[in-house]
DRENVO-577213 format. One record per residue: residue number from 1; chain; residue in one letter; x, y, z of N, C-alpha, C in turn. Coordinates in steps of 0.02 Angstrom, whole numbers. Example, Ala and Ser with C-alpha at 12.3 -4.5 7.8 and 13.67 -1.06 7.14 Angstrom:
! residues 2
NODE pos unit code n.east n.north   n.up ca.east ca.north  ca.up c.east c.north   c.up
NODE   1    A    A    660    -284    390     615     -225    390    660    -165    390
NODE   2    A    S    642    -112    354     684      -53    357    645       2    394
***
This chain:
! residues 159
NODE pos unit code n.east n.north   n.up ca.east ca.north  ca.up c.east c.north   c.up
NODE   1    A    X  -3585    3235   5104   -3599     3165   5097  -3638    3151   5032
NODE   2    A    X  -3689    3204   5014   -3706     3189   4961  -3674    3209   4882
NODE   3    A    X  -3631    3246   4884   -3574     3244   4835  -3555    3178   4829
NODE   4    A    X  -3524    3157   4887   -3476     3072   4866  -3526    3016   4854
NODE   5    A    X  -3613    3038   4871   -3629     2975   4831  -3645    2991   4773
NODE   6    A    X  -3655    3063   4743   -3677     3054   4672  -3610    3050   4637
NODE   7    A    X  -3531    3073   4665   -3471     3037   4634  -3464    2971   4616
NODE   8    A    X  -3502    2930   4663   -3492     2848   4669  -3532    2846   4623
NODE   9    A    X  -3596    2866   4623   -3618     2824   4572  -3636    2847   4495
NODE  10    A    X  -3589    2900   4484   -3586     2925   4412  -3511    2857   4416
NODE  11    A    X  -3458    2859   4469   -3411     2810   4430  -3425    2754   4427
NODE  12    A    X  -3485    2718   4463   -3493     2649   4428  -3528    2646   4387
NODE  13    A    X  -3591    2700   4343   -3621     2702   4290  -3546    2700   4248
NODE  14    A    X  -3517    2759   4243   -3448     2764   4199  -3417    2681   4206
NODE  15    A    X  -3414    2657   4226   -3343     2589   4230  -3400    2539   4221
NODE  16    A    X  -3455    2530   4205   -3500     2478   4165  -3478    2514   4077
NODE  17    A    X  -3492    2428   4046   -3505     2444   3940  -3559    2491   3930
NODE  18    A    X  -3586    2528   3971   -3650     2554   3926  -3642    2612   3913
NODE  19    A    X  -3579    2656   3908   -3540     2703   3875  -3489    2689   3819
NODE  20    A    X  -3468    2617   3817   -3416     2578   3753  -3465    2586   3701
NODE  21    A    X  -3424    2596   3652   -3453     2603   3557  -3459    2533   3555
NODE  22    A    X  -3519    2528   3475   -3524     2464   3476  -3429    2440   3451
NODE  23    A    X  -3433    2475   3422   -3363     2476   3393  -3301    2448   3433
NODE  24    A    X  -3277    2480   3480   -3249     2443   3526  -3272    2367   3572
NODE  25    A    X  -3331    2349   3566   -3356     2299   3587  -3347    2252   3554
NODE  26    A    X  -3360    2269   3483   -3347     2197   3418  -3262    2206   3421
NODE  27    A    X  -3225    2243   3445   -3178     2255   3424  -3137    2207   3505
NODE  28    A    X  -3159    2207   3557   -3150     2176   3591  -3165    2088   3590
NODE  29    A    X  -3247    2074   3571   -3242     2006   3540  -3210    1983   3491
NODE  30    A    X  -3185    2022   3435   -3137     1984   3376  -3088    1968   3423
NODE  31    A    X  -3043    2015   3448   -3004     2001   3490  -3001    1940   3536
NODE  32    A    X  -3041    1921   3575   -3058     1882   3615  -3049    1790   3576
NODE  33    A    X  -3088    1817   3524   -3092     1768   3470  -3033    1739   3440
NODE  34    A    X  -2983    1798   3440   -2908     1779   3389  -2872    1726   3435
NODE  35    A    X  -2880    1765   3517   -2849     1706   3554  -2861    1640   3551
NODE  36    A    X  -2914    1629   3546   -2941     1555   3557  -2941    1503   3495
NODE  37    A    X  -2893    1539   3453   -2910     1517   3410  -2822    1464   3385
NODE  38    A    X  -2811    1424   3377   -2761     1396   3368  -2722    1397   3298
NODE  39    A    X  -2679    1424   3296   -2651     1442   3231  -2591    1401   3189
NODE  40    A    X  -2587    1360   3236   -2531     1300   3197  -2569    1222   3189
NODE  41    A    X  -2640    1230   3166   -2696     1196   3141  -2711    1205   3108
NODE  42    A    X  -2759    1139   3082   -2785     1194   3004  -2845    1153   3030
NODE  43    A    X  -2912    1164   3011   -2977     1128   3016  -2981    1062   2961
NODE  44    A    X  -2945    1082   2898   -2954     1050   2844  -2908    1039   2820
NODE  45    A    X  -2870    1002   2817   -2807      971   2756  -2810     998   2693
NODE  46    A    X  -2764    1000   2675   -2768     1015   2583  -2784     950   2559
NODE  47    A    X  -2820     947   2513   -2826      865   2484  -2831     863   2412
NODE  48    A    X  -2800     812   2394   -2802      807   2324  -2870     781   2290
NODE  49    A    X  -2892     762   2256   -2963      763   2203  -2994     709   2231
NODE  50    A    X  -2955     652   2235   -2973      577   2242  -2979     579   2333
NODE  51    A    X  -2970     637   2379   -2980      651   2447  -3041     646   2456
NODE  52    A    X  -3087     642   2514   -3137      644   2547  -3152     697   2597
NODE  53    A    X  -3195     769   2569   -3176      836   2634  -3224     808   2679
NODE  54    A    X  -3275     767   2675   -3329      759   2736  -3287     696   2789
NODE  55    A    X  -3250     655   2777   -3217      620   2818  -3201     669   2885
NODE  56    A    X  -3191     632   2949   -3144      698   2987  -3076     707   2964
NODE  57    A    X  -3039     728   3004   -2973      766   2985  -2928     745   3001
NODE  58    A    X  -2921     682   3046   -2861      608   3032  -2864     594   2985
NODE  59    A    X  -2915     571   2946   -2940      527   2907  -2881     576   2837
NODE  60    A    X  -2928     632   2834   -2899      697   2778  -2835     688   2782
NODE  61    A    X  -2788     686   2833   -2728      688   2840  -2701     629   2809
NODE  62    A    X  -2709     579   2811   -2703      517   2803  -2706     506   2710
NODE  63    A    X  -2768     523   2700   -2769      520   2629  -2718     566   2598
NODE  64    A    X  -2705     643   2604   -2644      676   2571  -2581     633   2587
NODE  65    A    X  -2572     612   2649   -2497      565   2657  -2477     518   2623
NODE  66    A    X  -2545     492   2609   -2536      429   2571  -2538     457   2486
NODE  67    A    X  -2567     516   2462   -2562      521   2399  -2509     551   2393
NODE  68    A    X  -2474     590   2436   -2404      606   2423  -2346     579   2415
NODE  69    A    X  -2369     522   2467   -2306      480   2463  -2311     425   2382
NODE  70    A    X  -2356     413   2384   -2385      384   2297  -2362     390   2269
NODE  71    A    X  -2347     457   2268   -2331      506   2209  -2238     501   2195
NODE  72    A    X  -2226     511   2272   -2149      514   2265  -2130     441   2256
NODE  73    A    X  -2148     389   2265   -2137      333   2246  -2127     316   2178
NODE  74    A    X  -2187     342   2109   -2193      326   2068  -2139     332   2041
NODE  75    A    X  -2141     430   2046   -2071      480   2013  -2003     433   2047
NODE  76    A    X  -1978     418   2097   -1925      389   2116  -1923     325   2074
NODE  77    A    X  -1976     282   2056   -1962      227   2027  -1936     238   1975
NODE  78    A    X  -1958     288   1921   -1940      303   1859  -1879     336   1840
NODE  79    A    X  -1825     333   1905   -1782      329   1880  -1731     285   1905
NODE  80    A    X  -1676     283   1877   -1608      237   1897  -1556     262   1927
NODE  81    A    X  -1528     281   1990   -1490      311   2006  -1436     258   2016
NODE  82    A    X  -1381     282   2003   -1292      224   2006  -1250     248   2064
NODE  83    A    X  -1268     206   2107   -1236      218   2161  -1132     174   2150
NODE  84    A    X  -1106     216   2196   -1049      170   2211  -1047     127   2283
NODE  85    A    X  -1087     165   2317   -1085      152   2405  -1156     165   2425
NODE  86    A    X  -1166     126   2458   -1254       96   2496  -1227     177   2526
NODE  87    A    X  -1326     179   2536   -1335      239   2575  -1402     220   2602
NODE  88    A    X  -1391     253   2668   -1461      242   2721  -1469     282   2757
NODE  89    A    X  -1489     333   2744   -1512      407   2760  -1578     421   2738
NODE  90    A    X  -1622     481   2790   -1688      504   2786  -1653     588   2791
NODE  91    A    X  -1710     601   2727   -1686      690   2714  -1743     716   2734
NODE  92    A    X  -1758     758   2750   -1829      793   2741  -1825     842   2701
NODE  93    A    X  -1904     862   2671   -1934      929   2639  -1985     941   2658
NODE  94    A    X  -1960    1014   2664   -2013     1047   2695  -2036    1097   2646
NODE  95    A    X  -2112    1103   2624   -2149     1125   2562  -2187    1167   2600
NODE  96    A    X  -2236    1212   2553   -2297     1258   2580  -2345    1230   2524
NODE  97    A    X  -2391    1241   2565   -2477     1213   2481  -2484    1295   2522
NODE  98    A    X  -2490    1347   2459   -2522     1418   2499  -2594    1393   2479
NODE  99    A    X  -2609    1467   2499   -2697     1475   2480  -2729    1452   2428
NODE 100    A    X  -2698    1430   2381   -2724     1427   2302  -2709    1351   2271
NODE 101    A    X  -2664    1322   2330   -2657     1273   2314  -2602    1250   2278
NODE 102    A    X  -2552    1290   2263   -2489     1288   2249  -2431    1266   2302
NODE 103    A    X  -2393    1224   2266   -2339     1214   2318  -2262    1233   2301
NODE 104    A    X  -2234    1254   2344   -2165     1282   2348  -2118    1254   2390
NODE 105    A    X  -2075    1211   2367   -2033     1188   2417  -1975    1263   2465
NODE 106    A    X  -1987    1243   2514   -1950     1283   2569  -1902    1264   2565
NODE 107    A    X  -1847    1211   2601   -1816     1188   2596  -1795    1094   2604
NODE 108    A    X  -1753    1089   2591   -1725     1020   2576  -1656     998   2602
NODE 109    A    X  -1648     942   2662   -1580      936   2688  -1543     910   2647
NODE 110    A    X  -1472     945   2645   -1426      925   2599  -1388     875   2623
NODE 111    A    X  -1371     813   2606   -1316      755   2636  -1263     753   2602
NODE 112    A    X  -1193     764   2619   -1152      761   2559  -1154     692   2524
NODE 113    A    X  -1165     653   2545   -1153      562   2523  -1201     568   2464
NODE 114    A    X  -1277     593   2492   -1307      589   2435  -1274     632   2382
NODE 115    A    X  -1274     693   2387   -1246      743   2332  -1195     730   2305
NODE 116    A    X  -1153     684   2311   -1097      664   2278  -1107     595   2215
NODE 117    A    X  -1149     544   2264   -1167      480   2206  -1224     502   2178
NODE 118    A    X  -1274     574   2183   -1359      563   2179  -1345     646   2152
NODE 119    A    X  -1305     671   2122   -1307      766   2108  -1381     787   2093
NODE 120    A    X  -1411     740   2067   -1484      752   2017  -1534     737   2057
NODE 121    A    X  -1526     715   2128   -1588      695   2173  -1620     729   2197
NODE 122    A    X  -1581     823   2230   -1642      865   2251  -1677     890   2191
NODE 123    A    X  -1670     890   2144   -1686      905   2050  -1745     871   2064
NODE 124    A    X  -1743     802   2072   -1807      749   2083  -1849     768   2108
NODE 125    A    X  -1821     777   2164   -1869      798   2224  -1912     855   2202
NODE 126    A    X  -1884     913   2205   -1911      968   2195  -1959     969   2135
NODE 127    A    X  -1930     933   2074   -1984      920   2028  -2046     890   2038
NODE 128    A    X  -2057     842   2077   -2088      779   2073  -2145     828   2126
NODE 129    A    X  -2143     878   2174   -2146      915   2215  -2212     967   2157
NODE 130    A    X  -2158     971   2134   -2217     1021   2080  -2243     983   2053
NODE 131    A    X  -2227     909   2033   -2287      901   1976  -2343     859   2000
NODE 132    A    X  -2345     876   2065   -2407      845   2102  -2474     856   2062
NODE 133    A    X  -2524     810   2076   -2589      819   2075  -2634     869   2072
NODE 134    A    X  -2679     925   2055   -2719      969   2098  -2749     981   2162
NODE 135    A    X  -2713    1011   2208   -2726     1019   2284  -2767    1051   2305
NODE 136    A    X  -2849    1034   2332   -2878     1100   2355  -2837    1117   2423
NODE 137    A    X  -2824    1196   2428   -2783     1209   2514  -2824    1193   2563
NODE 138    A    X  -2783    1202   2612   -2785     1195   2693  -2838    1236   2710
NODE 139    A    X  -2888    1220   2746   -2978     1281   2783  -2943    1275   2840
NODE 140    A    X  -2955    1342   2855   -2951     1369   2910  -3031    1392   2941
NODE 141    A    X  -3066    1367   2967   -3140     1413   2975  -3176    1433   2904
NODE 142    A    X  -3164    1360   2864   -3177     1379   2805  -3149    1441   2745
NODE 143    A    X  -3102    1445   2777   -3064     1526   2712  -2986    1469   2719
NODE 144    A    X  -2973    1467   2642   -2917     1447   2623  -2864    1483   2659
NODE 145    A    X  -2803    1423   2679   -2753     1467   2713  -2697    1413   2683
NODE 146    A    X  -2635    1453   2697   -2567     1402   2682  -2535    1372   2743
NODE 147    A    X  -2510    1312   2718   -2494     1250   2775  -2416    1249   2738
NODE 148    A    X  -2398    1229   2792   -2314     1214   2796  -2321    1121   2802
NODE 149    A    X  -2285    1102   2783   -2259     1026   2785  -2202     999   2787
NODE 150    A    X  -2168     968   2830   -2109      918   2827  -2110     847   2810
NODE 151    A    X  -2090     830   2749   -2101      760   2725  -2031     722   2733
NODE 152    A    X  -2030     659   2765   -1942      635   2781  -1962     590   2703
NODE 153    A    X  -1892     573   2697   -1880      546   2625  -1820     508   2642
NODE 154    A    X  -1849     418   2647   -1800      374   2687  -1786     332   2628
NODE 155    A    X  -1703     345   2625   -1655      310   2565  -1635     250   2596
NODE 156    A    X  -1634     206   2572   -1577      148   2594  -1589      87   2523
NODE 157    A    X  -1524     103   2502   -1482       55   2462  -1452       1   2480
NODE 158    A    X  -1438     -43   2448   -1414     -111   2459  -1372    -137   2389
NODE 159    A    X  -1319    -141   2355   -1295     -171   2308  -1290    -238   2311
***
């Protein structure tokens, strides 16, 4: 009888942390930590210069939407495209701002209608794309991270 209690209670000394490395312990809270942590968020928007980082993060969102779309407005005004046939279609692009604040268009839906009266419009796009503003990136917990974006891009003509 006294064998099985000093078995018992060497195995519940053993099956408590106070034999785990610290090592495995931090290694268990990072862990713990990664879960909880939401990864198709960002804490912080990327924002352009004229942005506000102390606003909250509607607000942040709001201001890049609106300077983006600014932006594609201007570039679209400045040019003349000759249509033969009205068009009323929304394309999207979808861009990355990485870590540094660079952006890369991903991709861009192709419409044949457009590509036929408009050959030079994803050209636009994609340009107008790069010649954005200076972007600080997306915080993640404060450490720069890259954000994905889908921007719709709503055509409609009228002759």
């Amino acid at each position: 009888m006294r064998k099985l209690g000093i078995f018992i209670c060497c195995g519940l000394l053993s099956s408590c942390g106070w034999f785990e490395s610290p090592e495995v312990q931090t290694q268990r809270i990072v862990a713990a930590e990664l879960e909880g942590i939401n990864w198709n968020d960002v804490d912080q928007y990327p924002l352009f210069l004229d942005c506000d980082e102390s606003v909250p993060k509607v607000e942040q969102r709001a201001c890049f939407e609106r300077a983006l779309l600014r932006h594609f407005s201007d570039i679209l005004n400045d040019f003349e495209f000759e249509l033969t046939n009205d068009v009323a279609d929304t394309l999207y692009v979808d861009f990355l701002v990485d870590k540094t604040g660079t952006i890369t268009v991903l991709d861009m839906e192709e419409n044949a209608a457009i590509r036929n009266q408009i050959p030079e419009f994803n050209g636009v796009i994609i340009e107008s794309l790069k010649s954005l503003p200076k972007l600080e990136p997306a915080l993640k917990r404060g450490i720069p991270v890259s954000a994905k974006f889908r921007v719709p891009i709503i055509l409609n003509t009228k002759h």
